[in-house]
Every structure is written in structure tokens, then in C-alpha cells.
Biopython code that builds the backbone (N, CA, C, O; Angstrom):
import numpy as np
from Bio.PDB.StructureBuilder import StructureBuilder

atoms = [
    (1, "UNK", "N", (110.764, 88.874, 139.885)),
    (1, "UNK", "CA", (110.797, 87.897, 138.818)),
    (1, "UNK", "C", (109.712, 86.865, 139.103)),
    (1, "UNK", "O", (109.744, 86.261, 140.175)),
    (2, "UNK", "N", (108.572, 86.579, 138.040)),
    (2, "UNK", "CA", (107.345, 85.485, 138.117)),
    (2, "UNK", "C", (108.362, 84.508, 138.328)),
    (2, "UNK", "O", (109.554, 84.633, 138.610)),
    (3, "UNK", "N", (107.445, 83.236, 138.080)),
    (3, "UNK", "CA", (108.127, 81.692, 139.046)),
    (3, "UNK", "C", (108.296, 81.643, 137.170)),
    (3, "UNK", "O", (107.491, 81.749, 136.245)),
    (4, "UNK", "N", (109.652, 81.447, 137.259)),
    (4, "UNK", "CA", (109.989, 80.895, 135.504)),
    (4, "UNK", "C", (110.635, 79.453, 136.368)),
    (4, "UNK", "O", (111.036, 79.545, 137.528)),
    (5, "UNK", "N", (110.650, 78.284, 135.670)),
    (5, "UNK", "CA", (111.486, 77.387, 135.674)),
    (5, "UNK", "C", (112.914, 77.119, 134.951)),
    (5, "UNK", "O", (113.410, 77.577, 133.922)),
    (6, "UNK", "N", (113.292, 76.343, 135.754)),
    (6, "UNK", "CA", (115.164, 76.399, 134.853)),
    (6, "UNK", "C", (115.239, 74.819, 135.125)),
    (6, "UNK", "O", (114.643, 74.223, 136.023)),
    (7, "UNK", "N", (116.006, 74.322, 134.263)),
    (7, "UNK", "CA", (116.860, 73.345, 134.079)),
    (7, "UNK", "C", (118.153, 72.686, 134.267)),
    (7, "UNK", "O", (118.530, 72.015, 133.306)),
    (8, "UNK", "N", (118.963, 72.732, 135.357)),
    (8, "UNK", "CA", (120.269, 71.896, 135.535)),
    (8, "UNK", "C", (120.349, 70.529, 134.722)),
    (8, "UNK", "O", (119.555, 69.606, 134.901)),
    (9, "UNK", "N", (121.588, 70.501, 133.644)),
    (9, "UNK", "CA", (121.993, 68.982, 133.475)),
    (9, "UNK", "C", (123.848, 69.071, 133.288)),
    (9, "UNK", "O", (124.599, 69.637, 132.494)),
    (10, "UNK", "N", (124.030, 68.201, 134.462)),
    (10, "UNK", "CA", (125.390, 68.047, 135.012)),
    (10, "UNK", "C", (125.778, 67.142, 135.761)),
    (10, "UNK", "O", (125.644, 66.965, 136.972)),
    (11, "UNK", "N", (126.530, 66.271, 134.554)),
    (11, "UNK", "CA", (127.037, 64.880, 135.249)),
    (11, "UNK", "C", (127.546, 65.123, 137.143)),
    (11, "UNK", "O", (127.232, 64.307, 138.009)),
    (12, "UNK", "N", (128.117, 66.027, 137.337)),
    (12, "UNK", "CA", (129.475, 66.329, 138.470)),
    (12, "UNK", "C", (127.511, 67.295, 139.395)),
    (12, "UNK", "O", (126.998, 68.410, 139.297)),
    (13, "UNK", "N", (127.151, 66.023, 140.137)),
    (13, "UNK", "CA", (125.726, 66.326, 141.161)),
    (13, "UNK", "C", (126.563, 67.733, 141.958)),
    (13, "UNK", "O", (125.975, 68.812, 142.030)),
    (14, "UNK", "N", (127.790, 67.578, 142.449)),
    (14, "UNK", "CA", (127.791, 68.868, 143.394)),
    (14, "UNK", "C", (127.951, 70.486, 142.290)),
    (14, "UNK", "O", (127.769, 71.630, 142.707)),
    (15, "UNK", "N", (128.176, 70.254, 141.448)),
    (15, "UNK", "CA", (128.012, 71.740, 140.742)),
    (15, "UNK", "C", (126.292, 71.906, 140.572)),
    (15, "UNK", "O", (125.688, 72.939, 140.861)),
    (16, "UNK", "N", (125.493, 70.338, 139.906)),
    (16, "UNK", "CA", (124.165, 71.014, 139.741)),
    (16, "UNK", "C", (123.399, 70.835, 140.671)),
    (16, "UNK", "O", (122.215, 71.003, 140.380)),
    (17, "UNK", "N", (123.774, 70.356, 142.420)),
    (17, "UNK", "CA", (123.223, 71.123, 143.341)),
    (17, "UNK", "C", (123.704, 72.475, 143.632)),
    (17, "UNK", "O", (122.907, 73.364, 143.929)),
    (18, "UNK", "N", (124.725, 72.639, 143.576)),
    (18, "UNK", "CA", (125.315, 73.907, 143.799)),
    (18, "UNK", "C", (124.483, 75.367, 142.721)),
    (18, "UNK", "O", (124.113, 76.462, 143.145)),
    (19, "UNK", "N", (124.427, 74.965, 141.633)),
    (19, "UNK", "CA", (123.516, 75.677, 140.155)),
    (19, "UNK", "C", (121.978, 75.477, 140.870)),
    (19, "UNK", "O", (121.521, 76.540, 141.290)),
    (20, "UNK", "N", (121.448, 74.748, 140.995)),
    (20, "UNK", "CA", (120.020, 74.667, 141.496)),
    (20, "UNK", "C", (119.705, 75.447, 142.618)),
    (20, "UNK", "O", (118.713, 76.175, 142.586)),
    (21, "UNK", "N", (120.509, 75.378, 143.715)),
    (21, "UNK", "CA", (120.252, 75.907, 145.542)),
    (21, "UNK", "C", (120.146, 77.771, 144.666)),
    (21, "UNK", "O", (119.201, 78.559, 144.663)),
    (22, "UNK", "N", (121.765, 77.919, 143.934)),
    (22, "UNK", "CA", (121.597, 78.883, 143.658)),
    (22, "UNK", "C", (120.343, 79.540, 142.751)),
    (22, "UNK", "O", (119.797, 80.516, 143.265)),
    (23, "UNK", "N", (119.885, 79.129, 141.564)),
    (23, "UNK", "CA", (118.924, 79.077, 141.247)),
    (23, "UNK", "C", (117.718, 79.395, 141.603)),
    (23, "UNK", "O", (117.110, 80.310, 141.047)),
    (24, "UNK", "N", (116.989, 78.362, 143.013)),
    (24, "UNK", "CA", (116.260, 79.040, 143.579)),
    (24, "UNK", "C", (116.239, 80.224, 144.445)),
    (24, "UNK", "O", (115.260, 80.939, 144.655)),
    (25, "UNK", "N", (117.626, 80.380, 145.008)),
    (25, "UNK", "CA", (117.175, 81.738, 145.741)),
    (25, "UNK", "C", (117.234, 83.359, 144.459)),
    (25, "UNK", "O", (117.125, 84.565, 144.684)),
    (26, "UNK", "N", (117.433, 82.638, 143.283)),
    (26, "UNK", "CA", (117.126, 83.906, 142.575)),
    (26, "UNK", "C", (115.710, 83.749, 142.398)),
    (26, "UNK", "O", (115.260, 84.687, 141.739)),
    (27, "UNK", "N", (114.693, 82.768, 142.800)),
    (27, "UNK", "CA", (113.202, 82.689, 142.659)),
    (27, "UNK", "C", (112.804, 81.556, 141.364)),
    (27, "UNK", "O", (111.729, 81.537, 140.765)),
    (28, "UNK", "N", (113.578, 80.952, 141.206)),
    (28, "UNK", "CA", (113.550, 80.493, 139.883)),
    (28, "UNK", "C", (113.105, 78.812, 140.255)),
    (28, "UNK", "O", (113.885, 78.332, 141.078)),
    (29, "UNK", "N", (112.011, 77.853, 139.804)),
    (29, "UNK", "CA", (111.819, 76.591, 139.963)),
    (29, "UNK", "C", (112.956, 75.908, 139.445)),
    (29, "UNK", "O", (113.454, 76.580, 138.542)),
    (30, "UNK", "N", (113.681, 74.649, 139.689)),
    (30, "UNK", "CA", (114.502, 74.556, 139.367)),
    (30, "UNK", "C", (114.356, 72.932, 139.542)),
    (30, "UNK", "O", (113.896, 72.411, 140.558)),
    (31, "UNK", "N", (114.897, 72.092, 138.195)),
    (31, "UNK", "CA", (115.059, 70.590, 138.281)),
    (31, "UNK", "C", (116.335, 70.283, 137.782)),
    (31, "UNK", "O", (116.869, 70.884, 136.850)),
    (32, "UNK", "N", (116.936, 69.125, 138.552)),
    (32, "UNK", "CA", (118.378, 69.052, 138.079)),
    (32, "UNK", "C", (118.635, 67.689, 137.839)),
    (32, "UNK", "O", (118.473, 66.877, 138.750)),
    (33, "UNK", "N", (119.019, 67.340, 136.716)),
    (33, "UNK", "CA", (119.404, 66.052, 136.123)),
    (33, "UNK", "C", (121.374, 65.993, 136.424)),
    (33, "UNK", "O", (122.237, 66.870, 136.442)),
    (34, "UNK", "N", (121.393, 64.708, 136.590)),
    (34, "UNK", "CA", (122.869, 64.292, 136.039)),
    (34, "UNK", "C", (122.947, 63.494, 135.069)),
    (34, "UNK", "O", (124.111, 63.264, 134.741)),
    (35, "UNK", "N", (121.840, 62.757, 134.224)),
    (35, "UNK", "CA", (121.889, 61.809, 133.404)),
    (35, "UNK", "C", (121.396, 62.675, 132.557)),
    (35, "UNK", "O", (120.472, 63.355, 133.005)),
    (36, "UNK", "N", (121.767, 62.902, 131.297)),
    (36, "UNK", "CA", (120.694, 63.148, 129.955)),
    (36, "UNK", "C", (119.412, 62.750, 129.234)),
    (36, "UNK", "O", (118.443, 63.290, 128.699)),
    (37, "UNK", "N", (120.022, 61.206, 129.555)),
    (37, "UNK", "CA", (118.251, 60.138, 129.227)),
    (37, "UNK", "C", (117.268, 60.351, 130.581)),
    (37, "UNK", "O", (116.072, 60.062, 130.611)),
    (38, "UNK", "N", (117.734, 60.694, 131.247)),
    (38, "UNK", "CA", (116.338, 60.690, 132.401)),
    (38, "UNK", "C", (115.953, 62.505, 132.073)),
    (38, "UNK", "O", (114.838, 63.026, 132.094)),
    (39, "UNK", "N", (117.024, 63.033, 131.842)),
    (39, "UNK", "CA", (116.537, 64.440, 131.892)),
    (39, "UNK", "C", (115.483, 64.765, 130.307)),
    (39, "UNK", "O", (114.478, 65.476, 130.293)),
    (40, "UNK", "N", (115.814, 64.347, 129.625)),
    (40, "UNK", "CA", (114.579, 63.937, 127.971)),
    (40, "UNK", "C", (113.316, 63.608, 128.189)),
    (40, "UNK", "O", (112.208, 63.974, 127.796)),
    (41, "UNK", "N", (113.857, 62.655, 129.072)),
    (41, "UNK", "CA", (112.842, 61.837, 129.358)),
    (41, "UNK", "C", (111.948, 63.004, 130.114)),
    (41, "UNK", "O", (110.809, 63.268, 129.727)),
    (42, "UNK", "N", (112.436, 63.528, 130.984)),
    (42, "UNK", "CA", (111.223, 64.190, 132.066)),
    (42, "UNK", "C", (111.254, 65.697, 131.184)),
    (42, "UNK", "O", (110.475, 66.428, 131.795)),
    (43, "UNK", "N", (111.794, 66.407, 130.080)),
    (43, "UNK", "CA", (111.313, 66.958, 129.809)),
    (43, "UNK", "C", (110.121, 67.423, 129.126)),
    (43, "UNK", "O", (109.791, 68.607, 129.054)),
    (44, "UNK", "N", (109.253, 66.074, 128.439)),
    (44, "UNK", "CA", (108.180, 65.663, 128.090)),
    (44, "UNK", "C", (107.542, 66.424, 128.909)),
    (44, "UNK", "O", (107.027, 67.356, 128.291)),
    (45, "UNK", "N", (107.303, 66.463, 130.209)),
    (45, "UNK", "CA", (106.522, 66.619, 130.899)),
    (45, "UNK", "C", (106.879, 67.982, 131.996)),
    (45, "UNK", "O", (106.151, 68.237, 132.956)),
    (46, "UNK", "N", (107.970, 68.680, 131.695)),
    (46, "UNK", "CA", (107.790, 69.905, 132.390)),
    (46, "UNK", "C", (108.244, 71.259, 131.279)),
    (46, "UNK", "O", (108.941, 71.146, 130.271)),
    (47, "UNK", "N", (107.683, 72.388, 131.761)),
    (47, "UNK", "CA", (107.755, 73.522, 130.821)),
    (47, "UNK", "C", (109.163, 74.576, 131.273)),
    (47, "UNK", "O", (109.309, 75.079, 132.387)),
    (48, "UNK", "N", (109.809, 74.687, 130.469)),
    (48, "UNK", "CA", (110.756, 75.481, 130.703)),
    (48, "UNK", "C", (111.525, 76.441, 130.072)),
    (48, "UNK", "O", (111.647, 76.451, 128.847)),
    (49, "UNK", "N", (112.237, 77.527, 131.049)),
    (49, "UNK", "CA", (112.520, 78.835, 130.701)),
    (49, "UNK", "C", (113.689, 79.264, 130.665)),
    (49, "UNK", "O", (113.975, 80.451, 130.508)),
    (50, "UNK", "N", (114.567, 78.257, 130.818)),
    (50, "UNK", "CA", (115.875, 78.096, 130.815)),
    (50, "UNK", "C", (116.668, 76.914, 131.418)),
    (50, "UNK", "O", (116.486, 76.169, 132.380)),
    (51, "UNK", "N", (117.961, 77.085, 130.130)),
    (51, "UNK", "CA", (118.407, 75.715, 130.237)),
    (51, "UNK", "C", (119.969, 76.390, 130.786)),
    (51, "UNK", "O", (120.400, 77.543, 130.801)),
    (52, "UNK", "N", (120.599, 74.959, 131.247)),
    (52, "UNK", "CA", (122.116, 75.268, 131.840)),
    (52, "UNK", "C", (122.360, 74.088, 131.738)),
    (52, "UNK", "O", (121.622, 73.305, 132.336)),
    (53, "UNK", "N", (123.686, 73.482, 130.797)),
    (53, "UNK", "CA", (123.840, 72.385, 130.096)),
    (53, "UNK", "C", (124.820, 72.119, 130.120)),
    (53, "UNK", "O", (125.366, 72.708, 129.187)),
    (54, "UNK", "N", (125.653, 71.415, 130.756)),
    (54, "UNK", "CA", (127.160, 70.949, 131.056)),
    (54, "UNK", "C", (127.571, 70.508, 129.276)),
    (54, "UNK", "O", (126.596, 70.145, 128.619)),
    (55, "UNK", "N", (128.741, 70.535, 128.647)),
    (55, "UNK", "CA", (129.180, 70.294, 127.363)),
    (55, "UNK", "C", (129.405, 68.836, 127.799)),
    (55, "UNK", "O", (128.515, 68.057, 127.457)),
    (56, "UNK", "N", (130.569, 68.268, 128.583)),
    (56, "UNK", "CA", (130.830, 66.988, 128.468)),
    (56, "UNK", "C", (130.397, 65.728, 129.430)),
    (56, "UNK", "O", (130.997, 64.989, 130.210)),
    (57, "UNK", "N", (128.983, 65.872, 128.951)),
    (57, "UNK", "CA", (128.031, 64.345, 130.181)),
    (57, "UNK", "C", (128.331, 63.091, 129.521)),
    (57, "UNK", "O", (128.515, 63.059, 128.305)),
    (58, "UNK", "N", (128.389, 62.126, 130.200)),
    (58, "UNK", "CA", (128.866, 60.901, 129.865)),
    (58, "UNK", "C", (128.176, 60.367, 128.620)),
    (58, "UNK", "O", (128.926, 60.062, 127.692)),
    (59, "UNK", "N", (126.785, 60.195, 128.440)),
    (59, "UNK", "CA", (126.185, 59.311, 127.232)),
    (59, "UNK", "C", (125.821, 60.703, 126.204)),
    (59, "UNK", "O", (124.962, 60.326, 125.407)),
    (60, "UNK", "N", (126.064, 61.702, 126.033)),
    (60, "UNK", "CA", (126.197, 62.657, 125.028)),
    (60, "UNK", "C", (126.711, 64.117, 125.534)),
    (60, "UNK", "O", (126.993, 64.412, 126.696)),
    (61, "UNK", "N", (126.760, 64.859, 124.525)),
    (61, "UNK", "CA", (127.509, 66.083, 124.595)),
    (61, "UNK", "C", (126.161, 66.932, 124.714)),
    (61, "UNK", "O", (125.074, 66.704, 124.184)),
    (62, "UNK", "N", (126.543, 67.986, 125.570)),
    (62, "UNK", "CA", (125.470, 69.219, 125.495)),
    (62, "UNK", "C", (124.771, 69.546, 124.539)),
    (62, "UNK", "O", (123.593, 69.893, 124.622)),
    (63, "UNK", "N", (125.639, 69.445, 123.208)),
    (63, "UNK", "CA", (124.951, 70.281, 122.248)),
    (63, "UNK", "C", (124.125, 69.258, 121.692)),
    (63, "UNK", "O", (122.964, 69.625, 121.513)),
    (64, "UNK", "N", (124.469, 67.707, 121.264)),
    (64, "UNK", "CA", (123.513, 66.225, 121.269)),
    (64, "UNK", "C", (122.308, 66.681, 122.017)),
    (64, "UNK", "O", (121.359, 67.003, 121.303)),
    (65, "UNK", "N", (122.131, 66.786, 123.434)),
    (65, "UNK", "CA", (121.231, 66.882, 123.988)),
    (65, "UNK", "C", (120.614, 68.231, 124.015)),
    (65, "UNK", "O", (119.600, 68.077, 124.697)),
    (66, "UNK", "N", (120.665, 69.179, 123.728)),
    (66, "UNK", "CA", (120.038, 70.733, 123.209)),
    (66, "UNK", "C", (119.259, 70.134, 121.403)),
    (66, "UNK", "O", (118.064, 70.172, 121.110)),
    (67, "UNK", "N", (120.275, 69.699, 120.609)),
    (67, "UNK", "CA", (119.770, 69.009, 119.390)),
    (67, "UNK", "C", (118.509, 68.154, 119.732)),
    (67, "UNK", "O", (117.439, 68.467, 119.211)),
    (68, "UNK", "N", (118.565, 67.357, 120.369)),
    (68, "UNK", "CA", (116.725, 66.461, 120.736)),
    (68, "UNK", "C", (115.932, 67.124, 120.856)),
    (68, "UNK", "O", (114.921, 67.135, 120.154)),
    (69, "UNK", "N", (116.286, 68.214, 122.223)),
    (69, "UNK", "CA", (115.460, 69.053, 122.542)),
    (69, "UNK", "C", (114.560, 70.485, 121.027)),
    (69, "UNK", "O", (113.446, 70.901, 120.712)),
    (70, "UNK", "N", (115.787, 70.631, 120.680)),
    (70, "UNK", "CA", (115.656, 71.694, 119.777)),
    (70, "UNK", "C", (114.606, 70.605, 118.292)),
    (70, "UNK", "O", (113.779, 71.230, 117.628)),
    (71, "UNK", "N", (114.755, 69.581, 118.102)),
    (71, "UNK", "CA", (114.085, 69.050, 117.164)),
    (71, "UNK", "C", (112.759, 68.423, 117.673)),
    (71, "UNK", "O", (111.862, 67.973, 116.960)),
    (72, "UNK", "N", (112.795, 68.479, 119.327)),
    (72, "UNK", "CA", (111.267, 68.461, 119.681)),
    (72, "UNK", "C", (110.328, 69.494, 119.574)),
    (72, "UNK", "O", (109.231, 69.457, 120.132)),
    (73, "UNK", "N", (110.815, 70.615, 118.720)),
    (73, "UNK", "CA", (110.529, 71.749, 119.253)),
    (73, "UNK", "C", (110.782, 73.072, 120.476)),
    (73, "UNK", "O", (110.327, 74.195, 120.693)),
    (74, "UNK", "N", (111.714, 72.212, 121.027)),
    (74, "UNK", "CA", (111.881, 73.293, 122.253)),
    (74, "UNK", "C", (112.442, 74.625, 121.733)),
    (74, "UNK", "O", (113.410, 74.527, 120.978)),
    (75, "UNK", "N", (111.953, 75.942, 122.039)),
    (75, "UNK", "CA", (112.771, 77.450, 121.772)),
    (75, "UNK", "C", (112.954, 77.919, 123.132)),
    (75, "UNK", "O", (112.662, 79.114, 123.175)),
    (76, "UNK", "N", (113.367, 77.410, 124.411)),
    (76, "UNK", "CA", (113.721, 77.815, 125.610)),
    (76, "UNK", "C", (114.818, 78.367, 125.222)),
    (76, "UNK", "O", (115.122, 77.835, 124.154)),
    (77, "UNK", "N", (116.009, 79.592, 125.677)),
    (77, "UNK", "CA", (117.159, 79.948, 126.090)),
    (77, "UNK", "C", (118.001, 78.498, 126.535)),
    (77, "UNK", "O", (117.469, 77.803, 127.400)),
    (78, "UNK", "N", (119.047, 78.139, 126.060)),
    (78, "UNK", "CA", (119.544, 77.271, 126.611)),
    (78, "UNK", "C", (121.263, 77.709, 126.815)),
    (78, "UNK", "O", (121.952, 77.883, 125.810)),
    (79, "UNK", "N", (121.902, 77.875, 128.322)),
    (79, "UNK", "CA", (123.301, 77.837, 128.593)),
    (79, "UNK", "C", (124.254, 77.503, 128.331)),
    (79, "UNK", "O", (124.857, 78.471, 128.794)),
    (80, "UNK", "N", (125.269, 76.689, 127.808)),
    (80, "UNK", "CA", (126.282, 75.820, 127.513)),
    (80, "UNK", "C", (127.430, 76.499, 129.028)),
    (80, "UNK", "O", (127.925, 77.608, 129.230)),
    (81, "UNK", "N", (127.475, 74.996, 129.935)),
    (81, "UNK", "CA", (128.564, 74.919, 131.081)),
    (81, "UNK", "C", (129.826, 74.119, 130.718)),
    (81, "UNK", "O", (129.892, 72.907, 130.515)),
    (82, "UNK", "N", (131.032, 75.227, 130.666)),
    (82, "UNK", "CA", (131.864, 74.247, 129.527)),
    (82, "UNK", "C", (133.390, 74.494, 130.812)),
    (82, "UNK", "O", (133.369, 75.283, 131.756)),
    (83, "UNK", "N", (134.201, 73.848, 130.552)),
    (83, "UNK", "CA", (135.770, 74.187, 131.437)),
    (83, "UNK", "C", (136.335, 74.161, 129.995)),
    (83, "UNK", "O", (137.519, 74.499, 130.005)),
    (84, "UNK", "N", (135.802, 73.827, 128.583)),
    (84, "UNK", "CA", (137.090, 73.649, 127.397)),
    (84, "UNK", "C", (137.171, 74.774, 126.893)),
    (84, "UNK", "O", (137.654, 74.658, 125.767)),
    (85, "UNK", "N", (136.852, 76.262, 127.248)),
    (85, "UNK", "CA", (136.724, 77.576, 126.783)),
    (85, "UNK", "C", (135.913, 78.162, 125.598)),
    (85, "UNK", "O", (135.408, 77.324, 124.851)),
    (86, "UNK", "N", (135.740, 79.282, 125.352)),
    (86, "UNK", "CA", (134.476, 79.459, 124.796)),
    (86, "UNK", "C", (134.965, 79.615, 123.192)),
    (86, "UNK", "O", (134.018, 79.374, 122.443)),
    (87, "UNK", "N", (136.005, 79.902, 122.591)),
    (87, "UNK", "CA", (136.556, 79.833, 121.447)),
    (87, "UNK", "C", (136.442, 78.244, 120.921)),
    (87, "UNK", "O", (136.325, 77.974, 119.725)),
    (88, "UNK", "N", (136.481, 77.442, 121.758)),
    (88, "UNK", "CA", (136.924, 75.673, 120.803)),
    (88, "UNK", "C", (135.157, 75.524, 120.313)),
    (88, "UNK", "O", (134.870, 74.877, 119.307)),
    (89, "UNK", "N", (133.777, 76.395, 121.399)),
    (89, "UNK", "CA", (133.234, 75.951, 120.981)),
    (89, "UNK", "C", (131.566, 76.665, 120.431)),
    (89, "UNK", "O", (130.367, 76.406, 120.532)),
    (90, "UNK", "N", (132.309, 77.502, 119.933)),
    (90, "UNK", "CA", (131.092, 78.933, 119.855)),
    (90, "UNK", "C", (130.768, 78.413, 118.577)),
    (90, "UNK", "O", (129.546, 78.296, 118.482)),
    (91, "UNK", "N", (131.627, 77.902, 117.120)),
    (91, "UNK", "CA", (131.042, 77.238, 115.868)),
    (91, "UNK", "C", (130.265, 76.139, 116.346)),
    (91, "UNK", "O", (129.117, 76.533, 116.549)),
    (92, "UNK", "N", (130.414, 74.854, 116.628)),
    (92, "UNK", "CA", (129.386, 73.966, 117.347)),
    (92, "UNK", "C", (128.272, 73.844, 118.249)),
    (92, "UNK", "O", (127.495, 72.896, 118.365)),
    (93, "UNK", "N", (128.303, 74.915, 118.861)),
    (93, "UNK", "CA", (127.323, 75.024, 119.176)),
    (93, "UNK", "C", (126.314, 76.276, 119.287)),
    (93, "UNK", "O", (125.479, 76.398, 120.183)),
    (94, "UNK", "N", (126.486, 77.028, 118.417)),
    (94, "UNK", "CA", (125.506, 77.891, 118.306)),
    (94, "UNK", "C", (124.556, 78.443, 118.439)),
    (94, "UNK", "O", (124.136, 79.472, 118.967)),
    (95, "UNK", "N", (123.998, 77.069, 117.505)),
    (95, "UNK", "CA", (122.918, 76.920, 116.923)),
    (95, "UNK", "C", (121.953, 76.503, 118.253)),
    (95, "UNK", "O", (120.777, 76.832, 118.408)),
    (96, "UNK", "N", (122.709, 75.761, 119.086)),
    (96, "UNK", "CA", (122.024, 75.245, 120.351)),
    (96, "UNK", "C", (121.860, 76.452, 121.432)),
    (96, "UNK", "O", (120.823, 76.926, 121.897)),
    (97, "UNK", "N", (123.032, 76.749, 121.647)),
    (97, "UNK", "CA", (122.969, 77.919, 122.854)),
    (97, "UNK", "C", (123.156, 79.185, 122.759)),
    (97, "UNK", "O", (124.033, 79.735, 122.093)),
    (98, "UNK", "N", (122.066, 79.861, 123.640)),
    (98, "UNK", "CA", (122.245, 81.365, 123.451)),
    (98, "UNK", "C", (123.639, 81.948, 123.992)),
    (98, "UNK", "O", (124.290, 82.765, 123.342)),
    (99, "UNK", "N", (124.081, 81.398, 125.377)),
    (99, "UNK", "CA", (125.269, 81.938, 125.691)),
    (99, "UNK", "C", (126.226, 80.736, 126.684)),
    (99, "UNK", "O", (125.732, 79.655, 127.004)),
    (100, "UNK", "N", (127.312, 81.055, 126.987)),
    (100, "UNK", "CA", (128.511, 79.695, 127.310)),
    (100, "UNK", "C", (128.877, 80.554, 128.633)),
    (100, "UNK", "O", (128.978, 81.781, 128.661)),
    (101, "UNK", "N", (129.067, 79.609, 129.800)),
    (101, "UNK", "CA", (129.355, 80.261, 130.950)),
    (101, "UNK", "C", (130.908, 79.136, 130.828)),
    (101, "UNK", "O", (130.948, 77.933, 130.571)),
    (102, "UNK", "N", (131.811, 79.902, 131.064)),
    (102, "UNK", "CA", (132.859, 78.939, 131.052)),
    (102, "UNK", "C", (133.633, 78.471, 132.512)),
    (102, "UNK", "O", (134.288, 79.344, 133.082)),
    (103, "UNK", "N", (133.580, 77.390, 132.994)),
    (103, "UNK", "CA", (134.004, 77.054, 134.491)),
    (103, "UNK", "C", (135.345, 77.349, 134.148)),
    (103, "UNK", "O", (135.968, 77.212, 133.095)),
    (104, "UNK", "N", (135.793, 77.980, 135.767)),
    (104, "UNK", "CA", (134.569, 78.168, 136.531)),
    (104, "UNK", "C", (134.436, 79.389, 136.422)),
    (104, "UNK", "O", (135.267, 80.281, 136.252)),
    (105, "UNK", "N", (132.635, 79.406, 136.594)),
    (105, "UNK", "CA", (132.112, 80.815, 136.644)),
    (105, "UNK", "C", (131.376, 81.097, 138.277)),
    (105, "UNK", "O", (131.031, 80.277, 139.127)),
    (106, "UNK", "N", (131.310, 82.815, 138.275)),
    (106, "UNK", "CA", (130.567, 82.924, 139.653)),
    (106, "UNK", "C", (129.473, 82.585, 139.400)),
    (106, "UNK", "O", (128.956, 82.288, 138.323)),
    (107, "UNK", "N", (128.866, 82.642, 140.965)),
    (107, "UNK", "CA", (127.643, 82.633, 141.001)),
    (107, "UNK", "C", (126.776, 84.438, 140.594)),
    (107, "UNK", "O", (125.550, 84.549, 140.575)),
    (108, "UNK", "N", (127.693, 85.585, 140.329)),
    (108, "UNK", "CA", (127.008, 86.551, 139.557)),
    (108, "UNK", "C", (127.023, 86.365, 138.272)),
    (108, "UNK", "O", (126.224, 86.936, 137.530)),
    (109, "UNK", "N", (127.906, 85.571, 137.869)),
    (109, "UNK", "CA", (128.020, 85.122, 136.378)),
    (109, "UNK", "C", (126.606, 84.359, 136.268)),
    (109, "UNK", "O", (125.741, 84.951, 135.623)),
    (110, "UNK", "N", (126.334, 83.329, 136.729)),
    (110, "UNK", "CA", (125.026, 82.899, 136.869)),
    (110, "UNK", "C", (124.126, 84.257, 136.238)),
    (110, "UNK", "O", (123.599, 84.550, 135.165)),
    (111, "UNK", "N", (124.327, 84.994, 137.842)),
    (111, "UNK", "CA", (122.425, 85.568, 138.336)),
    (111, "UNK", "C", (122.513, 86.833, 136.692)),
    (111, "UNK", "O", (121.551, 87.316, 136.094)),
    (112, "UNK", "N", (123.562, 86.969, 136.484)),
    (112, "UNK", "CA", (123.451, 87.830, 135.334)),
    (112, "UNK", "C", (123.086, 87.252, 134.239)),
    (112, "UNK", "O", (122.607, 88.041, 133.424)),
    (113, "UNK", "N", (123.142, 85.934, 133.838)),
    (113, "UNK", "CA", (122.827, 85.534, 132.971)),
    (113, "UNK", "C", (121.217, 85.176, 132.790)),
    (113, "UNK", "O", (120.625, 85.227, 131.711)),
    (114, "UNK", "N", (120.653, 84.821, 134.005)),
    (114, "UNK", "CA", (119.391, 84.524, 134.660)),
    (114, "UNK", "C", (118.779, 85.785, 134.105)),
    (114, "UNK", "O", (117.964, 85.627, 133.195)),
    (115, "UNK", "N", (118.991, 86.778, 134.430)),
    (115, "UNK", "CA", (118.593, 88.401, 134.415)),
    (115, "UNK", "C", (118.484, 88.650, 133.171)),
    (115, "UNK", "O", (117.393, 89.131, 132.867)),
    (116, "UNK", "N", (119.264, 88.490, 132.273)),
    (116, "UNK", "CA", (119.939, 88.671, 130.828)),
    (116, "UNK", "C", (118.377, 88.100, 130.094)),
    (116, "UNK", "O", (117.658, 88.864, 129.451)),
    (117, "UNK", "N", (118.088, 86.831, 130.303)),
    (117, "UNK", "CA", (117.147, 85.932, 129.844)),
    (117, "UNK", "C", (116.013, 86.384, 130.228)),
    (117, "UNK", "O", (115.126, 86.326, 129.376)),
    (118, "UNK", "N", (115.679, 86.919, 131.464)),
    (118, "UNK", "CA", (114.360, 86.151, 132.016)),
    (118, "UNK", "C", (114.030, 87.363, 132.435)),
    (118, "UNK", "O", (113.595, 87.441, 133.584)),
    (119, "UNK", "N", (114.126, 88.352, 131.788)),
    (119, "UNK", "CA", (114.318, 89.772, 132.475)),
    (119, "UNK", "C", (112.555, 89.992, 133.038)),
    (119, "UNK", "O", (112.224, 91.008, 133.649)),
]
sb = StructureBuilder()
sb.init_structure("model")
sb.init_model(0)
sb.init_chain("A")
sb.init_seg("    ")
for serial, (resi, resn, name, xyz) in enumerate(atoms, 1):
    if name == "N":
        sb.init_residue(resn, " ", resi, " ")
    sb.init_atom(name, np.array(xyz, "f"), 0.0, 1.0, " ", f" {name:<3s}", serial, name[0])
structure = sb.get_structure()
């Protein structure tokens, strides 16, 4: 797999160190936000190949923050990381994410999804 970059944003730092460590040893560059406004903010400035997007961060919801992104133009693959199951939220967010990993998931749940995308 070329060097694709990925995206962690997840209020709860030990899952998106935990998502990132894993991340890179699938080869993958990897930046990890816990805030949403800093993570906007720095997406200005980096290119990316996949997203992994916690649903409930403190100053907006996943799909809020996929919506900015998606009206900046972004067409990256983007994840939805949810514990509220994937039925409450497959109408809402759709439009934002290609697919919903529902906590908790493995870490093959991950690398398959990685694979799935970035083949």
C-alpha cells in the first residue's frame, strides 16, 4: 500500500491514539485531532485519503463536521465511529459517510475497512 494519509477525529485521545498507532502500522500517514475546530482548521492544509470520524465530539457531530468538509469540496472516503448503532444513523448520515464502524470495533474491523478503501 503507497503512503495514503488518514485522518483520526475523536474527542476520547486514547481511542484516536489507539486508531492512529494502529493506522500506521498498516503504512498509512496518520493525523489525529480531538477537537473539530483545530482539525478544519488543519485540514486546509493537509491532503487526505481517509477519514475516521467519531459521531458524538463535543462542539459538533460527525456528520456537522464531514458537512464543512464535504462543502469545501472534500470527496475523501470518510468513516463514521459511532457506540449509538448503525440503524439510528445510516438516514443522517449518508450522505457524509461511506461506511459506520460501530464501537466497539476490532482492530480487523479497522484494517478491513482501510483495505476496502484504499485498495
Amino acid at each position: 500500500m503507497g503512503k495514503y494519509q488518514a485522518v483520526v477525529v475523536d474527542d476520547e485521545e486514547a481511542i484516536a491514539t489507539l486508531m492512529a498507532a494502529f493506522l500506521k502500522q498498516e503504512g498509512l500517514e496518520v493525523k489525529q485531532f480531538t477537537n473539530c475546530h483545530e482539525a478544519l482548521e488543519a485540514m486546509k492544509d493537509i491532503r487526505t485519503d481517509l477519514y475516521f470520524v467519531d459521531y458524538l465530539l463535543p462542539s459538533m457531530k460527525g456528520d456537522q463536521f464531514m458537512a464543512k468538509l464535504r462543502d469545501e469540496g472534500e470527496t475523501a472516503p470518510a468513516i463514521l465511529m459511532t457506540g449509538m448503532g448503525r440503524g439510528h444513523l445510516e438516514q443522517e448520515t449518508a450522505e457524509f459517510f461511506q461506511d459506520v464502524l460501530e464501537k466497539p470495533f476490532t482492530l480487523e474491523d479497522v484494517s478491513q475497512v482501510v483495505h476496502y478503501f484504499l485498495k
